[in-house]
NUDREN-898112 format. One record per atom (N, C-alpha, C, O): x, y, z. Coordinates in steps of 0.1 Angstrom, whole numbers, padded with zeros to 4 digits, always signed. Layout:
XYZ/...
END
This chain:
-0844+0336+0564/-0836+0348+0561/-0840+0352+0547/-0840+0344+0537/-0843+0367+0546/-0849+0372+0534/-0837+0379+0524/-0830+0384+0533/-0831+0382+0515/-0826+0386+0510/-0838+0400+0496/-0844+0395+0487/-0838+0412+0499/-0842+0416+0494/-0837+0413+0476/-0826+0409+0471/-0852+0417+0468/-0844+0408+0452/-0834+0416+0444/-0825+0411+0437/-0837+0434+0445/-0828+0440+0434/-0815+0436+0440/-0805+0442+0436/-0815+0426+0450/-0798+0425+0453/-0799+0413+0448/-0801+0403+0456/-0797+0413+0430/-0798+0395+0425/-0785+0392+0434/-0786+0385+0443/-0773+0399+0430/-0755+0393+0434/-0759+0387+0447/-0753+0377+0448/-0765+0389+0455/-0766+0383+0467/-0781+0373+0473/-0793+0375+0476/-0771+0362+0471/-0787+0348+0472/-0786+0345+0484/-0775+0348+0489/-0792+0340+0490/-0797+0333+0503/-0799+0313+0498/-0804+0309+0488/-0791+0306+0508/-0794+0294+0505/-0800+0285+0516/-0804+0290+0527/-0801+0276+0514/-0818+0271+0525/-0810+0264+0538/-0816+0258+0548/-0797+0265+0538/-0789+0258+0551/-0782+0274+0558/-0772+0274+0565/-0790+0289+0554/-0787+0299+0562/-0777+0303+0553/-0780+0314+0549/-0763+0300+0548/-0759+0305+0543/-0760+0314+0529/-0769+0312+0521/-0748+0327+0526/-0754+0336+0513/-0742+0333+0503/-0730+0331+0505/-0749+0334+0491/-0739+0335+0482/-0739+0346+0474/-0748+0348+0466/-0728+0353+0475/-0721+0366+0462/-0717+0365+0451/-0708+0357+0451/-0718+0368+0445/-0714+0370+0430/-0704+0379+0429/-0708+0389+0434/-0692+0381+0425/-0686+0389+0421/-0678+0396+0407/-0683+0389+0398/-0671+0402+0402/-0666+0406+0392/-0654+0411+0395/-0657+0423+0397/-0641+0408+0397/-0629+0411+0402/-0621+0419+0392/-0621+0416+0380/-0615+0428+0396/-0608+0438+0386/-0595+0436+0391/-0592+0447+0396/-0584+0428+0391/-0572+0427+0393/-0563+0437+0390/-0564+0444+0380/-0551+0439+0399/-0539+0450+0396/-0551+0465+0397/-0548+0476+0391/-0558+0464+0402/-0562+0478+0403/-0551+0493+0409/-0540+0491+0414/-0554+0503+0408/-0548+0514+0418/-0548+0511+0432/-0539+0510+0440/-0564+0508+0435/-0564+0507+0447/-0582+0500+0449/-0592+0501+0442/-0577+0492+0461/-0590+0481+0468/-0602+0488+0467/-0599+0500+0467/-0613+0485+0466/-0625+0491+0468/-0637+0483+0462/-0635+0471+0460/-0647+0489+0460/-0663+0487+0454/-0660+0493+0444/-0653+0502+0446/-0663+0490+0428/-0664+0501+0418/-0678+0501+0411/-0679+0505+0399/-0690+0497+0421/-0702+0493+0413/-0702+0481+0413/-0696+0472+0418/-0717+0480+0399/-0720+0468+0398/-0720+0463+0381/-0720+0472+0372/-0719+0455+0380/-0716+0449+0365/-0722+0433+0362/-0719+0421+0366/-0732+0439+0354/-0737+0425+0349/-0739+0419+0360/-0732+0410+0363/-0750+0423+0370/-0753+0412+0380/-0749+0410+0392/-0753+0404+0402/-0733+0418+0389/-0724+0410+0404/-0721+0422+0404/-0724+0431+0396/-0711+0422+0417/-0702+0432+0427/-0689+0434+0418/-0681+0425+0413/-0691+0448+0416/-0676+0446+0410/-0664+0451+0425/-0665+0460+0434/-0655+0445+0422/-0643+0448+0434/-0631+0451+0424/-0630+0445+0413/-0623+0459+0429/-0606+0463+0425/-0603+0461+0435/-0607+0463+0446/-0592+0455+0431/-0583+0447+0436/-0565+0451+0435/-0559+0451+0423/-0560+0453+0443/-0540+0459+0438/-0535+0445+0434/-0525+0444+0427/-0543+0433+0441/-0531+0419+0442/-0531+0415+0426/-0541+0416+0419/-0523+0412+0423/-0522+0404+0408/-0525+0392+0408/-0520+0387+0418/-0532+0384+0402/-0539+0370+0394/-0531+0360+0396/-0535+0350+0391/-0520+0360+0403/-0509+0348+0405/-0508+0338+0416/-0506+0345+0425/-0509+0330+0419/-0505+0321+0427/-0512+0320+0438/-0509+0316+0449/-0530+0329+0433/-0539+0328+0442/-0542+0342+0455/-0549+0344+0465/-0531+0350+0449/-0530+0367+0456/-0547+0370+0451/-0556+0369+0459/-0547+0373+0443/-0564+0379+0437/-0575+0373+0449/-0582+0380+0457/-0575+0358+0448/-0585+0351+0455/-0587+0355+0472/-0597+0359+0479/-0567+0353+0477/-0570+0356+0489/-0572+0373+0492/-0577+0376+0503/-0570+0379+0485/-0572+0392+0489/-0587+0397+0485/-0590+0409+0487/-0597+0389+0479/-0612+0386+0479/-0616+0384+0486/-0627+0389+0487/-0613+0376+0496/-0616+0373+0509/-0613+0382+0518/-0622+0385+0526/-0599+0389+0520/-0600+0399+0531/-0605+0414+0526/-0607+0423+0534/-0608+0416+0516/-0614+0431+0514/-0626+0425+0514/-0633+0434+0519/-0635+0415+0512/-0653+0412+0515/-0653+0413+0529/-0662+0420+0534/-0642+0406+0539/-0643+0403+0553/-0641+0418+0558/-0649+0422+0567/-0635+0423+0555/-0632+0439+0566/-0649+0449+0559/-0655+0455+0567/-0651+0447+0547/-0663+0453+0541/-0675+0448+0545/-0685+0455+0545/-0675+0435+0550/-0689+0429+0555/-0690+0430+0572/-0700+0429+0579/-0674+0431+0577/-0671+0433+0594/-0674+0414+0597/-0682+0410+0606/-0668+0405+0590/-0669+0395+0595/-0653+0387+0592/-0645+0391+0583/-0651+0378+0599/-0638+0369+0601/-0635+0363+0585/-0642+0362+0575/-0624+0361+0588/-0620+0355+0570/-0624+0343+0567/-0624+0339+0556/-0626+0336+0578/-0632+0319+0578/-0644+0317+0578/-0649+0306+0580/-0654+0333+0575/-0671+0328+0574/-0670+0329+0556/-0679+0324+0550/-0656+0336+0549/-0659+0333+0530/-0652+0323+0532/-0645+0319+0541/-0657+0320+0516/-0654+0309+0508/-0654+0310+0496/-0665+0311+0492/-0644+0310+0483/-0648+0307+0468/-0650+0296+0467/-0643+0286+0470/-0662+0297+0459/-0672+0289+0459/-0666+0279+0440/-0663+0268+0435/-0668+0292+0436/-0664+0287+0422/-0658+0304+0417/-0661+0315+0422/-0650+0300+0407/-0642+0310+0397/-0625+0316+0402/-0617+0325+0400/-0625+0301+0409/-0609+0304+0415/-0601+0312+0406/-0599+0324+0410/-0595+0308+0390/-0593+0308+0378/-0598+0322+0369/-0594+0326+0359/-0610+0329+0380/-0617+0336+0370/-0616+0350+0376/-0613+0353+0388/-0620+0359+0364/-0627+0373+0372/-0639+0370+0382/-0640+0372+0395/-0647+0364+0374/-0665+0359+0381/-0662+0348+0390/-0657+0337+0388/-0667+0355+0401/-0667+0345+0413/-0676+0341+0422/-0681+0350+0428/-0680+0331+0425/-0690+0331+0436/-0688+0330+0452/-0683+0319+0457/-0690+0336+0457/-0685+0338+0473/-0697+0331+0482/-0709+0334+0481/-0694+0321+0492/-0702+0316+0506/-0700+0324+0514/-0688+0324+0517/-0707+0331+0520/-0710+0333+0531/-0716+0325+0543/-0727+0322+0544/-0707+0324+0550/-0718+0315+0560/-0715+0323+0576/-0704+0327+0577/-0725+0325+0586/-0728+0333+0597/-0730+0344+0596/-0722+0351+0602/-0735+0347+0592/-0739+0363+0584/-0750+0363+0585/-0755+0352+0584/-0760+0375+0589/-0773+0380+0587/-0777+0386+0567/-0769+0393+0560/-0786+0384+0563/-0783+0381+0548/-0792+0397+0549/-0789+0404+0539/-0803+0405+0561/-0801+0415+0558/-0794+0425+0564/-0801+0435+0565/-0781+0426+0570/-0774+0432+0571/-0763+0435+0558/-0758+0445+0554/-0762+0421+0553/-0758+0424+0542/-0761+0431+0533/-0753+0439+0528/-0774+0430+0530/-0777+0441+0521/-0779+0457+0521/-0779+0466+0512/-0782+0457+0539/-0781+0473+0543/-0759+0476+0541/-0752+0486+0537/-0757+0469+0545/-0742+0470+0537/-0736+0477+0526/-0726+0485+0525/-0744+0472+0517/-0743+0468+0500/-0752+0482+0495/-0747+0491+0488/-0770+0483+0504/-0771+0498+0500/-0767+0511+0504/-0770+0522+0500/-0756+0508+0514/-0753+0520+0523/-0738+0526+0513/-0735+0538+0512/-0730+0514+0506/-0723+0514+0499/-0722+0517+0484/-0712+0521+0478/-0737+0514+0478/-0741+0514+0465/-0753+0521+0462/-0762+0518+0455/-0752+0532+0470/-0768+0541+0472/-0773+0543+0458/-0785+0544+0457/-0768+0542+0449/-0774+0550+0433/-0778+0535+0428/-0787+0536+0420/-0774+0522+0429/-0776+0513+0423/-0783+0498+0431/-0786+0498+0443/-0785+0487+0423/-0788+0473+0430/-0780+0462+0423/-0778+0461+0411/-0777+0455+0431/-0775+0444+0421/-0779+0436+0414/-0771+0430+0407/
END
């Protein structure tokens, strides 16, 4: 599985699965893509930073935006953080990225 490169945010790992990068914008207006920042995906977010609302609602706005189940993510690291790294696993890594350009036509990651 190939992962085109200007999508650094999105790596390919050698057991099939992908990993994301993100940049989480908490308490947003409203859910979405807002671009890219420094490398990663940036996402807004409505849920607030507390008691793990942020994390799980990282997981269901990647899953309805990638069209895959909520048990193929994973935070990987940055529970704690804006910057996060996301597993992917059963995912086609270039679907993902026709995803990502269909979404981010002016930019790469």
């Amino acid at each position: 599985m190939v992962v085109r490169a200007e999508f650094s945010c999105l790596q390919s790992l050698p057991d099939g699965s992908l990993l994301l990068r993100v940049h989480v914008q908490p308490r947003a207006s409203a859910n979405g893509l807002a671009g890219l920042q420094g490398g990663m995906l940036k996402l807004r977010l409505t849920s607030p930073p507390v008691d793990g609302k942020a994390n799980q609602a990282v997981i269901a706005c990647l899953a309805k935006l990638f069209h895959l189940p909520k048990a193929a993510l994973t935070i990987k690291s940055g529970h704690q953080s804006r910057h996060k790294t996301v597993r992917i696993t059963g995912a086609d890594g270039q679907r993902l990225h026709t995803v990502l350009a269909e979404l981010l036509p002016d930019e790469a990651c």
